[in-house]
C-alpha positions in Angstrom: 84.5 93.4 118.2 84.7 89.4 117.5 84.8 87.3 120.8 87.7 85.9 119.7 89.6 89.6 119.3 92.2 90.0 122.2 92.2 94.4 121.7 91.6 95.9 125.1 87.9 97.6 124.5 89.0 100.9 126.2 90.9 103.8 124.9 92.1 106.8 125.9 90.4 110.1 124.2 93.7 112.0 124.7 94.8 109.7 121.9 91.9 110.5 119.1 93.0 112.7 116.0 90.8 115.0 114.6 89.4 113.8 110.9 90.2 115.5 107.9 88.8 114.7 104.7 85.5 113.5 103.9 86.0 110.2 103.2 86.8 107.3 105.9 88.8 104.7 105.1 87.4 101.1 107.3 89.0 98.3 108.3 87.1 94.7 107.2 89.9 92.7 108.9 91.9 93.1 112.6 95.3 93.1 112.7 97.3 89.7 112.4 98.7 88.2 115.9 100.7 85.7 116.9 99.9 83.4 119.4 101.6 86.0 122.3 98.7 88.5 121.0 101.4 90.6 119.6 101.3 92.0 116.3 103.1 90.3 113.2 104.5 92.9 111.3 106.2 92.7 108.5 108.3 95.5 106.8 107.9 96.5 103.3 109.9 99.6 102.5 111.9 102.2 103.9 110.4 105.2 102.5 113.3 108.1 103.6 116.1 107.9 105.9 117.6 110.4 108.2 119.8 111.5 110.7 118.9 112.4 114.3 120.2 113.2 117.9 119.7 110.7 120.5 121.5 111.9 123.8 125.1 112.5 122.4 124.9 110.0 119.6 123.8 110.1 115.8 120.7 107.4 114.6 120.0 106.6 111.6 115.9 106.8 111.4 114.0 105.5 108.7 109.9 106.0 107.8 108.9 102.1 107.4 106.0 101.3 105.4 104.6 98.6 106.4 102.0 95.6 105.2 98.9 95.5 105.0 98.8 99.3 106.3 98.6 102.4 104.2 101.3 104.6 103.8 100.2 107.6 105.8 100.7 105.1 108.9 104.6 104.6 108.3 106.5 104.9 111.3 109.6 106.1 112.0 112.3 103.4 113.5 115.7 102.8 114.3 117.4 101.4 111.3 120.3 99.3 113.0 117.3 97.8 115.4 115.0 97.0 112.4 118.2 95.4 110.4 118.7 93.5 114.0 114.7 92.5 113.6 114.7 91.8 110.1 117.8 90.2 109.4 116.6 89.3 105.8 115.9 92.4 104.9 118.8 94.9 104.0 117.5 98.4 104.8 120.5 99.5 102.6 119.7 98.1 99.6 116.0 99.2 100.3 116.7 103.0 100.2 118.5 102.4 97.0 115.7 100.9 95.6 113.3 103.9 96.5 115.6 106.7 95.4 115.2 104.8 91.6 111.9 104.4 92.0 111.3 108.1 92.7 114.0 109.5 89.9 111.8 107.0 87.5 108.1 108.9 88.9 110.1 112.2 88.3 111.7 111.9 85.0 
């Protein structure tokens, strides 16, 4: 790892995956940080949308793609926290745009 790199050099094995596939896919660069050493993320598309349980109350969940990360690694958030987060960026009109892109692929 650079010098400069602030990732903790130790991992946990209970967290490894096994591989599947033949190929591996490397990555040249680390992530971007601020200067907290947090990541800067920045949200590209909700991919789906749906509804689930949390204690007695109904969330909205949505699978995020995000950049500079393929879209196997989307993640799964809150969508009233990540319209809170992103405030210029309307998760609404977002899901619209993906449900036209995806009755354009399938027509």
């Amino acid at each position: 790892m650079p010098a400069d790199s602030s990732i903790h050099p130790v991992f946990r094995v209970s967290f490894l995956e096994k591989k599947v596939g033949g190929s591996a896919v490397v990555a040249i660069e680390l992530p971007r940080m601020d200067e907290y050493g947090r990541f800067k993320v920045q949200l590209v598309a909700i991919l789906d949308r749906k509804i689930m349980k949390k204690g007695n109350k109904d969330v909205v969940m949505g699978l995020v793609k995000w950049f500079d990360l393929f879209q196997e690694d989307a993640t799964g958030e809150g969508l009233k926290e990540l319209n809170e987060q992103f405030i210029d960026f309307s998760t609404n009109s977002c899901i619209e745009d993906r449900k036209l892109q995806l009755a354009a692929t399938t027509n």
